[in-house]
N, C-alpha and C positions, 0 to 999 in steps of 0.2 A: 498404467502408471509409468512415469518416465525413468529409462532405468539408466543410469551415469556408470560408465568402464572404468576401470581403473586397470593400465597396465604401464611395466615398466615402474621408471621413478615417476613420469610424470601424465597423469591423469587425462585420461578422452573422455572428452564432453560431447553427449549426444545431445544436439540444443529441438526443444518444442518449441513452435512456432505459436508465437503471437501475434494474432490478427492485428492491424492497429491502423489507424488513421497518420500516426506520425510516428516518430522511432520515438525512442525513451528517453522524457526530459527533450526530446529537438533535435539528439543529436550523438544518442547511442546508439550501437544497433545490438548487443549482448548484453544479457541478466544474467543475473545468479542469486539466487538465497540458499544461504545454509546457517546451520547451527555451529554457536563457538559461544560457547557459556557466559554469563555479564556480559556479551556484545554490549549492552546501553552503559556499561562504565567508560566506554572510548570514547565518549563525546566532546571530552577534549582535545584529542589527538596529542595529546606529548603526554612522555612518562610522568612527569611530575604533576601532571592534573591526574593522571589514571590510578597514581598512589595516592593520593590525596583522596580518590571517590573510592577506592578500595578499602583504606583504614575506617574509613565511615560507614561504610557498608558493612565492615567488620566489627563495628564497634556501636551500632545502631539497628543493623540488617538482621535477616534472621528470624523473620516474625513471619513471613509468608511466602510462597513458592516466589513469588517475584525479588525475594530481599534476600535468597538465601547467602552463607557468608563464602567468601573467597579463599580456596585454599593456596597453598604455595605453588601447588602444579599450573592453578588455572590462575594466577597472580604471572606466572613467566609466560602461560604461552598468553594473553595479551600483552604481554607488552613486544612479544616477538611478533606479533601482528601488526602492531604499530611499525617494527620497524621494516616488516612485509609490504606494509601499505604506501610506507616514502619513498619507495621503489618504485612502484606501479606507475604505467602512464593513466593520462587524464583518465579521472571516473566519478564517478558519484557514488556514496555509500550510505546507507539508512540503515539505521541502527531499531532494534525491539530489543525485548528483554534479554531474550536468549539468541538471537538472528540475527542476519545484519542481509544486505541485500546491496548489491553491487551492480553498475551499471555502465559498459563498458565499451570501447572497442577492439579493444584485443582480446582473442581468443585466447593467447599461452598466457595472459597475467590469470583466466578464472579457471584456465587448468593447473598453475601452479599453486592456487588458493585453495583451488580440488584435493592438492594433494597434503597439503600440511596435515601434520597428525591429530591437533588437536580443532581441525573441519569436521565434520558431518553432513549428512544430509546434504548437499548439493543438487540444485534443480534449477540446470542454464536454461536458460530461452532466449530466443532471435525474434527481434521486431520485424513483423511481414506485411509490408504496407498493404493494403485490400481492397482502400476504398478513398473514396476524397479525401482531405481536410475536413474537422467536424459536420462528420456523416455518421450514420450506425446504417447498416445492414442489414433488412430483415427480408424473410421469405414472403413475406404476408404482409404489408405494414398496412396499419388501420389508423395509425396517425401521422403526422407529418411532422412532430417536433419530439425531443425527449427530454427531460429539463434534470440535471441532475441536482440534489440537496447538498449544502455545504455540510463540513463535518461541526457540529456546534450542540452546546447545551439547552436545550428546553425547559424552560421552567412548566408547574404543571400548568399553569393559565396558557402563555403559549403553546402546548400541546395540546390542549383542548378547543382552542381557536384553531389551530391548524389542524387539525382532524376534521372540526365539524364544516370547515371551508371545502377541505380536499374529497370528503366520505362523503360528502351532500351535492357533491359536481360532480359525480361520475357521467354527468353528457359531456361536460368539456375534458375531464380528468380521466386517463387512466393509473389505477396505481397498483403496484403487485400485492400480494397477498401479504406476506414480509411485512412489508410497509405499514397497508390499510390493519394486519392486528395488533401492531405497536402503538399504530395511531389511537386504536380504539381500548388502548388498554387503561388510560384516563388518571398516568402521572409522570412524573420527569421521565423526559426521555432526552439522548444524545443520538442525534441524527448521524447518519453514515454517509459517508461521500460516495458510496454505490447505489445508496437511494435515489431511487426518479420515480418523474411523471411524465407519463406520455397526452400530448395534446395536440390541438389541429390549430391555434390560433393564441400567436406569440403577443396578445393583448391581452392574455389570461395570466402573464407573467407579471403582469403592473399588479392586478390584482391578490395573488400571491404574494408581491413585494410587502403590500399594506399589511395584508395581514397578518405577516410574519416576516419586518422588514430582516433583508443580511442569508435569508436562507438558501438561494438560487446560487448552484456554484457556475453553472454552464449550463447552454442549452446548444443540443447537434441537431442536425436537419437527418430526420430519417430515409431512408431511399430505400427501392427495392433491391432484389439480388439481383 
């Protein structure tokens, strides 16, 4: 497990290395995710939309681990986050329910982030380029292409057309276990943008379009080590 220092005022980051084809978004070379409670209420970025998603969330929220209501503690330290954030140089930040995940190039803006009191959980990593441009990596490769699935809703008819296309080509298609028993479990389903197909012949991608036009998010050319 990756274990983050904390000494002094200001926080050392032990960053894990992620393999990658390109840096993060093109043109970061540091991450971080951590926990900071309603991170998804900042999706305005100014105070007065974050009070606004606050009183609603107070006054509507409440119903499920995702809605829980905001108290006065975690009502000030987002908004000190906000004004933590208009400081920082360039970065990109994505928000979940309770995370947020930051992507950067400076290392003292995700150790000063490290250390705020109301952070948690902190777990930097360094983009470590490895390989081409849209390449993957493999010890063994038995196919030459990998086709990744967009993130998107399935109705059950097109889960059932896509299943019986993908489970009945296992000569052209390989697909992981994951995959093939969602596929075969034979009602809505929402695809994952870490789902793929591995395959030898990028004319099998027209095919896949028809079937299921919209689903193909990328396809990487596989190499060996």
């Amino acid at each position: 497990m990756l274990t983050v220092l904390f000494v002094s005022k200001m926080a050392t980051l032990i960053f894990k290395p992620t393999l990658k084809d390109r840096l993060f978004y093109d043109k970061y070379t540091h991450a971080m995710s951590f926990r900071l409670m309603h991170a998804q209420l900042l999706r305005g970025w100014d105070h007065a939309n974050l009070d606004r998603s606050i009183q609603w969330r107070n006054s509507n929220g409440g119903y499920s681990w995702r809605q829980t209501k905001v108290d006065d503690q975690q009502r000030d330290n987002l908004h000190a986050f906000l004004d933590v954030v208009a400081s920082l140089n360039e970065h990109k930040i994505v928000l979940t329910h309770n995370y947020a995940y930051i992507y950067t190039n400076s290392v003292e803006d995700l150790e000063m982030l490290a250390d705020l009191d109301f952070v948690s959980n902190c777990y930097p990593t360094q983009a470590v380029i490895n390989r081409p441009r849209d390449t993957v990596l493999l010890a063994d490769p038995k196919y030459q292409y990998r086709t990744f699935l967009k993130e998107r809703y399935l109705t059950e008819t097109n889960m059932k057309t896509l299943s019986k296309f993908l489970v009945n080509r296992k000569d052209c298609f390989r697909i992981t276990d994951e995959l093939e028993k969602k596929l075969k479990a034979g009602n809505t389903f929402y695809t994952m943008s870490h789902y793929f197909v591995d395959h030898n012949d990028l004319s099998d991608l027209v095919m896949l379009q028809i079937v299921c036009p919209g689903i193909v998010r990328k396809t990487l050319t596989i190499q060996a080590k």
